[in-house]
C-alpha positions as CSV (number, residue, x, y, z in Angstrom):
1,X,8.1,-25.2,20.9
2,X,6.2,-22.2,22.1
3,X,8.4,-19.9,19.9
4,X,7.6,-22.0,16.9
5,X,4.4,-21.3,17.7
6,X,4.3,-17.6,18.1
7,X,6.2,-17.4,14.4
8,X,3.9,-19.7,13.0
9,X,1.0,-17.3,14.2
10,X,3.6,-13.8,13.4
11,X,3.4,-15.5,9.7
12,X,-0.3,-16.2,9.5
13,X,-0.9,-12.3,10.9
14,X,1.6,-10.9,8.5
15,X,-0.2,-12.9,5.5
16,X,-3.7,-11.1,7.1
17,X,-1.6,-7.6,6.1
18,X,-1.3,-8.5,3.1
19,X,-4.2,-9.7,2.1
20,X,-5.8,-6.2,3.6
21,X,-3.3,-3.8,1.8
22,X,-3.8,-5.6,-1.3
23,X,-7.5,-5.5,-1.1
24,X,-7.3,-1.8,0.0
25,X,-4.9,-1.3,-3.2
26,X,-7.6,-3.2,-5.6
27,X,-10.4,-1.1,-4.1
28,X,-8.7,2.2,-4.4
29,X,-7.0,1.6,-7.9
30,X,-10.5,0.1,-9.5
31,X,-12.6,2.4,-7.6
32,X,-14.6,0.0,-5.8
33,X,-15.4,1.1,-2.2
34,X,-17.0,-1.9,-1.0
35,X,-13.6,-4.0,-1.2
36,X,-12.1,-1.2,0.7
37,X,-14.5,-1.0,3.5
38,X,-13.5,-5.0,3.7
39,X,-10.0,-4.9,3.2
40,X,-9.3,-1.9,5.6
41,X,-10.8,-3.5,8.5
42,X,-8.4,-6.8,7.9
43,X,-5.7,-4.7,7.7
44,X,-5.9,-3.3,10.8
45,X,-6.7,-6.4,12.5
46,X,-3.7,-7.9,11.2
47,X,-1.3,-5.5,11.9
48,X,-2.4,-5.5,16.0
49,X,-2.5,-9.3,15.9
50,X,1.0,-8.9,14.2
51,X,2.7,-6.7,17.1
52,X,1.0,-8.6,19.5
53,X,2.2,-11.8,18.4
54,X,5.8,-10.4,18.3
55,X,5.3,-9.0,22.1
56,X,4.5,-12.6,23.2
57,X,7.5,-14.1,21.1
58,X,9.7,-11.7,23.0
59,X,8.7,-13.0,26.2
């Protein structure tokens, strides 16, 4: 149970990387800074709740 849990949350963390690079993607390509000042920030967020969520599967 607990590590269907921790995938569960590994997936919703991954989809948070996504949506970030994406959004950092749009902003660059169309030249709009303010979706990259957003998007970077979820990005990075998602990628440490990523490894972090992978740690506690590990264990």
């Amino acid at each position: 149970m607990a590590q269907t849990q921790a995938g569960n949350k590994a997936v919703g963390w991954g989809v948070l990387v996504f949506a970030g690079a994406v959004g950092n993607a749009v902003g660059l390509i169309g030249k709009v800074p303010v979706v990259t000042l957003v998007a970077a920030p979820l990005a990075i967020i998602g990628v440490i709740g990523l490894m972090v969520s992978r740690r506690a599967q590990r264990s």
